[in-house]
N, CA and C of each residue as an Amber inpcrd file, in Angstrom:
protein
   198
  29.0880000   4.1340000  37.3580000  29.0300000   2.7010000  37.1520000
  29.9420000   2.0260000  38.1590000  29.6080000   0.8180000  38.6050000
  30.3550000   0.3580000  39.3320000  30.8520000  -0.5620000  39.2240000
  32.3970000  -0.7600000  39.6980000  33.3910000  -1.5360000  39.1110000
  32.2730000  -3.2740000  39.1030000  33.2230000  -4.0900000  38.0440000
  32.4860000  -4.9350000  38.0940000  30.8260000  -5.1560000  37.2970000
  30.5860000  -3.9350000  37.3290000  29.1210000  -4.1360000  36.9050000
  29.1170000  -3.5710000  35.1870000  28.2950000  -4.3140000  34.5120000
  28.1480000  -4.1220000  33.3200000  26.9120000  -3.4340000  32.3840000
  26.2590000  -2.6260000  31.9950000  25.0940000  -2.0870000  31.3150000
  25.3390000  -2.2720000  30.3010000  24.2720000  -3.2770000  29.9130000
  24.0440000  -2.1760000  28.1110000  22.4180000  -2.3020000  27.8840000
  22.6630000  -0.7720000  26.8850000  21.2260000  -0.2030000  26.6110000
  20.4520000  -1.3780000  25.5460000  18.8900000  -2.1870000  26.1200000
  18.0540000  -2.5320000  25.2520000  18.3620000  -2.3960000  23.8690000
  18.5820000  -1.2770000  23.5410000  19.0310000  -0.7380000  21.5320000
  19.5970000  -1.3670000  20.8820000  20.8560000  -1.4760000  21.8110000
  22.2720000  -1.9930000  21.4220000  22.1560000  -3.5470000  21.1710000
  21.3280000  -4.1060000  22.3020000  21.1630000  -5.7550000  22.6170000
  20.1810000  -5.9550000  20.8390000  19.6590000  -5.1370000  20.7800000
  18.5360000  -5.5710000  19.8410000  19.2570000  -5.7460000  18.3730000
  19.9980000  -4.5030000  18.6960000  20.6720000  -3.8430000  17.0780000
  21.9360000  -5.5490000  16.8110000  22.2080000  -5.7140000  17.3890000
  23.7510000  -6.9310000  17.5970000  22.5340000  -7.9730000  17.1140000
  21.0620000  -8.3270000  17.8360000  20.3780000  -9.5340000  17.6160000
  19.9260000  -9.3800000  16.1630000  19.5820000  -8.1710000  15.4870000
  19.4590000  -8.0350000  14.0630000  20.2780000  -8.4870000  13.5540000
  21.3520000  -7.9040000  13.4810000  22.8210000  -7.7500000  12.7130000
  23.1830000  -9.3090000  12.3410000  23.0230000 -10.1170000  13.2750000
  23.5150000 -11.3280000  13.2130000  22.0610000 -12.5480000  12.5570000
  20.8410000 -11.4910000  12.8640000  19.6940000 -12.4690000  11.8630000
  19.9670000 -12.2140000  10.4430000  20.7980000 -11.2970000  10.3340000
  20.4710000 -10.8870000   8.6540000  21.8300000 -11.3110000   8.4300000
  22.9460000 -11.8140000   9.3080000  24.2640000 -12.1840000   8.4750000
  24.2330000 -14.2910000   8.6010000  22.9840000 -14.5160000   9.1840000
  23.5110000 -15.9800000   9.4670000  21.3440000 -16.0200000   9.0040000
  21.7230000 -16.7230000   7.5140000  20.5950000 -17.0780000   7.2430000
  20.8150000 -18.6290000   6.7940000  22.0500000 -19.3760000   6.6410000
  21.9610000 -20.8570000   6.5690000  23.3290000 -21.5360000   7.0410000
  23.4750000 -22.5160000   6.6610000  24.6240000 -23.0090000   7.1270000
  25.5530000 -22.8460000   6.4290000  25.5870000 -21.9760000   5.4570000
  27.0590000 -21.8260000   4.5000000  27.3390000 -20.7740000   5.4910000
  26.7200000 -19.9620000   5.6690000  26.9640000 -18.3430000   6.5350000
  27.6520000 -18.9060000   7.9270000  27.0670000 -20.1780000   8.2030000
  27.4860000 -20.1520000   9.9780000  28.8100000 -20.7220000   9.9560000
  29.0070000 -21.7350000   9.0090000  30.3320000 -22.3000000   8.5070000
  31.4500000 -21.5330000   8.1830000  31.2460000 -20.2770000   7.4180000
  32.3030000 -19.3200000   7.1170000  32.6650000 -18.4370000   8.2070000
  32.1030000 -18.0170000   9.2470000  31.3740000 -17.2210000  10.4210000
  32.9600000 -18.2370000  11.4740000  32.2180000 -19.4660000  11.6810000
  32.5790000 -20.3440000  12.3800000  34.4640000 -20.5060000  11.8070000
  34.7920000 -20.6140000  10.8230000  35.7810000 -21.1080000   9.9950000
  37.0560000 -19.9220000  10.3500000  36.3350000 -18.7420000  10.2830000
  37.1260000 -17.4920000   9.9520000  37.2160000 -17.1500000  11.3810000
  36.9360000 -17.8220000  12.6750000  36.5370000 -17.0030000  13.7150000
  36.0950000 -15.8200000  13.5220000  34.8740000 -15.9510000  13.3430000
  33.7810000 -14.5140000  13.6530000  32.8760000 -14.8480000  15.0020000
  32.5530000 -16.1600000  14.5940000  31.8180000 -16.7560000  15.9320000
  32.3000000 -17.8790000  16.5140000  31.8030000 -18.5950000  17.4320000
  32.4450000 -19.9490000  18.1960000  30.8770000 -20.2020000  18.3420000
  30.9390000 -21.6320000  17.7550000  29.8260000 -22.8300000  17.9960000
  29.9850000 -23.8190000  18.2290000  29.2730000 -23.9410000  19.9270000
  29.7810000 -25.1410000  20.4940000  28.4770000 -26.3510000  20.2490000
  27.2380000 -25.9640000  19.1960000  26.1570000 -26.1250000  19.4050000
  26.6460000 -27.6350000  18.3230000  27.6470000 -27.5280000  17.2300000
  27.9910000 -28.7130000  16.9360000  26.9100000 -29.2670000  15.1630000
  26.2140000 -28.5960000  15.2540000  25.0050000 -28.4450000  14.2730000
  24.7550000 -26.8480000  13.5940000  25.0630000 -26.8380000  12.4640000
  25.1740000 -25.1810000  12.0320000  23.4320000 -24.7460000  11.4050000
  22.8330000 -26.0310000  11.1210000  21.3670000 -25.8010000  11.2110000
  20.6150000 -25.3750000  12.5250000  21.3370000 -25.5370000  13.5490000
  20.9320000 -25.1500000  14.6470000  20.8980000 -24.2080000  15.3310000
  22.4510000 -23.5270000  14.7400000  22.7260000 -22.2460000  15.1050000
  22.1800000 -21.1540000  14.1960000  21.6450000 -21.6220000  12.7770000
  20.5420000 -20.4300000  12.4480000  19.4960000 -20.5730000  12.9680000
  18.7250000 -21.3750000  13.1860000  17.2380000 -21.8940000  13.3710000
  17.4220000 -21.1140000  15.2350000  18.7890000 -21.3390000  16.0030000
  18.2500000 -20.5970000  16.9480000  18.6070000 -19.1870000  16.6730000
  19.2600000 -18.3740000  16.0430000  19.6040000 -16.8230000  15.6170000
  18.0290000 -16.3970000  15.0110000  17.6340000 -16.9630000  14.0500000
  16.5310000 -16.5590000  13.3840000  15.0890000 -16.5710000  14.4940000
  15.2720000 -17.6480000  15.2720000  14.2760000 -17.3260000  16.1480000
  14.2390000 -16.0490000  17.1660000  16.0460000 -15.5910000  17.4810000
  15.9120000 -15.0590000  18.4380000  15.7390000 -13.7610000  17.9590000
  15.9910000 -13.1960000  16.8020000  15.5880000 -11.9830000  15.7230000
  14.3990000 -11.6010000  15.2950000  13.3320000 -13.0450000  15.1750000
  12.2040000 -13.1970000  14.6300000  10.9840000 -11.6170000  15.4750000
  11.1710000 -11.4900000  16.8950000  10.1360000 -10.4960000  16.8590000
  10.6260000  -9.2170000  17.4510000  11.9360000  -9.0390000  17.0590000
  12.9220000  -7.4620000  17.1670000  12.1620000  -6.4430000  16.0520000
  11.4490000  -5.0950000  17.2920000  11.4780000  -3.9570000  16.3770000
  11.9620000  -3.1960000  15.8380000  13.0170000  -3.2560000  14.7290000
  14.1250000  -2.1320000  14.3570000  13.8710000  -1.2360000  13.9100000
  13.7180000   0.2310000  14.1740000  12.7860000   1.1720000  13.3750000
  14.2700000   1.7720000  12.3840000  15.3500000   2.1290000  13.4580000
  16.6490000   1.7940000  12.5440000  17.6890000   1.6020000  13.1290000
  18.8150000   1.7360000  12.9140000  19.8030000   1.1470000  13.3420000
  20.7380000   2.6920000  13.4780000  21.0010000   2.1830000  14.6370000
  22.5190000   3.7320000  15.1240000  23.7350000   3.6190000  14.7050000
């Protein structure tokens, strides 16, 4: 690998995009998330930040998780 340069495996990208559709299903979740630093939302709207998580989860194949 070379300095500077970063990989990560498809799996991994997918498994993190699950993980976070199934922990942020409304705005109480993104609020506590947000509150506790788990996440940073600069999006300003916590309906927004599920509506875009859930979309971006919506057509991930997980057969399972590593």
């Amino acid at each position: 690998m070379e300095v500077g340069k970063c990989h990560l495996d498809g799996d991994i990208i997918n498994e993190c995009l699950k993980i976070q559709d199934v922990l942020i299903d409304t705005e109480k979740y993104v609020k506590l998330l947000v509150d506790n630093i788990i996440i940073v939302s600069w999006m300003g709207d916590a309906n927004a930040v599920v509506i875009m998580i859930n979309s971006l989860g919506s057509h991930l194949a997980m057969p399972h998780f590593n």
